[in-house]
Steps between C-alpha positions, in 0.01 A plus 500: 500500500274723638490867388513767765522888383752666732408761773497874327703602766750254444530606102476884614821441754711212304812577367471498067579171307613693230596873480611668189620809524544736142577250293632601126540268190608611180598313131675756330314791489147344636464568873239192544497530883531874623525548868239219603472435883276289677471244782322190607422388849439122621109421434455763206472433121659839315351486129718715278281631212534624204486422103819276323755686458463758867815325604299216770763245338781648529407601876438184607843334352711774645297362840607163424861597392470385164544867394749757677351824563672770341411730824290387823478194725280218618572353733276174626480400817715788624828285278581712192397339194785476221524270213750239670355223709425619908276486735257742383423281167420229707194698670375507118261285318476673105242379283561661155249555228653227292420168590872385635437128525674150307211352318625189472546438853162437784371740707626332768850505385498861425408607854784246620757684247408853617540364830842356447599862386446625830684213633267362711526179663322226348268424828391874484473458121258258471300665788466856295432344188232295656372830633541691217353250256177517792557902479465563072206154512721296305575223756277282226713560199877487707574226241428631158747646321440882488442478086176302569342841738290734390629872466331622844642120709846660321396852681433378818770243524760798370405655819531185697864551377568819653342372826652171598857642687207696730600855394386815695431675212358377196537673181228464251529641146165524284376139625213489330587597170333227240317279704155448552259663704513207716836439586524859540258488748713242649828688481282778686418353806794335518693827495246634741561222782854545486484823626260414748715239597769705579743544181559833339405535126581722219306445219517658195216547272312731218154380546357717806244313609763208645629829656212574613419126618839460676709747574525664897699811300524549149799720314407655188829488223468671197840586266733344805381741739258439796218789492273383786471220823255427692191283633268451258283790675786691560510512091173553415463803715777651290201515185266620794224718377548362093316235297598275254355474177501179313375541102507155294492627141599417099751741304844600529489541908851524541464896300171539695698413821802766383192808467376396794818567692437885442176531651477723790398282806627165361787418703622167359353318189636201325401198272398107705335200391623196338531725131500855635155537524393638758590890630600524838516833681489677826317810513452751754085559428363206257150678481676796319716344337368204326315693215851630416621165460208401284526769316917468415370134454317611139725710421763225503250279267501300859151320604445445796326173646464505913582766705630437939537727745589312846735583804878537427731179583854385447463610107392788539748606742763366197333775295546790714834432568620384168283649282503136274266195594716222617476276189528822275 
C-alpha cells in the first residue's frame, strides 16, 4: 500500500470525522470531562495530551459510546454517536490501553473474530486480515497463538484489531505504554502512515514527544478541561519570549519545586524524571533568574547536579498553562 499524505487543502476544506462539541462527564461529584470540544478532519492525527487522570479516557469512550455524556455530543461522521449499535460506531476502530485480545487463540484468528463482529463477509474477511496482518508486520507469526508474542507483537497486533473492519477513524489510547523502544518505534510509524494514508487518528498520550512526533494538532487536557489547541508552533508561541529551565538534582525536590512556585518570574514549575528528579520550569528571563533558583536550592538542603536552559516545547507549554509538569 503505498502512503500518500493528503493535499492541505483538502484537510483545510473536508468536512470533520469527528466533532465533539462541550462534552461533560461526571461520577458523582467528579466532573472528569468539563466542556471538552474538539474535531478531527480526514488525513490528521489529533493527540489529546495530558497526565492520567486529565479525563483523555473518559473522552475517548464517550467518542466510542461506551460512556454517555452527561452534557455534549459527538457525533462521527456527521451520525450522532450513542451507546446503542448505528452507523456512526461502525466508522470506529478503538484500540484501548488494555491489551483486549484471547490468548489462547492465533493472531490470525483474532483478526478473523474482530472481523466477524463487524459482520463482514468471509471473502472480505480474509482479504483485511491478510492486509492487516501485512499492516501491524505480523503476516510471519498469523499462526501462533497470541500467548507465544512478545508484549510489543501484542501492541501492534491490538491495533491490527481496531483496524481490520477499515474504520475512518481510529482511536488509539496510550499505545505505547510498556513496550520497548522498538516496537514503539514501530507502533510510531505505523500510526504516522495511517494518517498519511488517509484515516483520521486520535491518539491519546502523556509522553510529549510522540505528540510532538505525530500529531497535525495537539489538545492539551488537564482536570477534564481542554486549556489550549493548536499546531505544535501554534503552542509554542503561546511560551513566546520564556525559557525553560531544566535542574537534575538530590534532596526533597518535590518541597524545592513547592518554593519555587512563589518566585516572581517563574511561571510554571513542577517535578519530571523517572523518580522526580529533575525541576522543570518556565521562566520569563533564565539569566536573572537562575541564581534564585540556586539559591532556594540550598536553602532546601537541595544539590544541584546539571543545570539546561533550551527553547520552550510541548512541556513547557504544559507548565505555563497548568502550572504542574505533566508527570507531576
Amino acid at each position: 500500500m503505498t502512503a500518500t499524505a493528503p493535499s492541505p487543502d483538502r484537510v483545510a476544506t473536508a468536512d470533520p470525522v469527528l466533532a465533539c462539541d462541550r462534552l461533560v462527564r461526571r461520577f458523582g461529584e467528579l466532573t472528569a470531562v468539563d466542556g471538552v470540544s474538539l474535531t478531527v478532519l480526514p488525513g490528521q492525527t489529533y493527540g489529546l495530551l495530558g497526565p492520567n487522570g486529565s479525563g483523555k479516557t473518559t473522552t475517548i469512550r464517550m467518542v466510542c459510546g461506551l460512556l454517555r455524556p452527561d452534557g455534549g455530543t459527538v457525533r462521527v461522521g456527521g451520525h450522532l454517536v450513542g451507546t446503542a449499535a448505528g452507523p456512526a460506531k461502525r466508522l470506529v476502530g478503538y484500540v484501548p490501553q488494555d491489551i483486549a485480545l484471547y490468548g489462547d487463540l492465533s493472531v490470525r484468528e483474532n483478526l478473523d473474530f474482530f472481523g466477524r463482529l463487524y459482520r463482514l463477509p468471509r471473502a472480505e474477511r480474509a482479504r483485511r486480515v491478510r492486509e492487516v496482518l501485512e499492516l501491524v508486520d505480523l503476516t510471519a507469526r498469523a499462526e501462533d497463538r497470541v500467548d507465544t508474542l512478545s508484549g510489543g507483537m501484542r501492541r501492534r497486533l491490538n491495533i491490527g484489531a481496531g483496524l481490520v473492519h477499515s474504520p475512518t477513524l481510529l482511536i488509539l489510547d496510550e499505545p505505547t505504554v510498556g513496550v520497548d523502544p522498538q516496537s514503539r518505534h514501530a507502533i510510531l510509524e505505523s500510526v504516522r502512515r495511517f494518517g498519511e494514508e488517509g484515516m483520521a487518528v486520535l491518539y491519546t498520550t502523556h509522553y510529549m514527544e510522540e505528540a510532538e512526533r505525530l500529531c497535525d494538532r495537539v489538545g492539551i487536557i488537564d482536570h477534564g478541561r481542554l486549556v489550549a489547541e493548536g499546531t505544535h508552533r501554534e503552542l509554542v508561541a503561546l511560551v513566546a519570549g520564556r525559557d525553560r529551565i531544566r535542574l537534575t538534582a538530590v534532596g526533597d525536590v518535590s518541597r524545592y519545586v513547592a518554593a519555587c512556585r512563589g518566585l516572581p518570574g517563574v511561571d510554571g514549575v513542577g517535578a519530571a524524571g523517572e523518580h522526580g528528579e529533575v525541576l522543570e520550569a518556565v521562566v520569563r528571563d533564565a539569566h536573572s533568574l537562575l541564581p534564585g533558583l540556586l539559591d532556594l536550592a540550598r536553602e532546601n538542603d537541595v544539590q544541584v547536579r546539571s543545570v539546561d536552559v533550551d527553547e520552550p516545547d510541548l512541556e513547557a507549554v504544559f507548565l505555563h498553562l497548568t502550572g504542574t509538569a505533566l508527570r507531576e
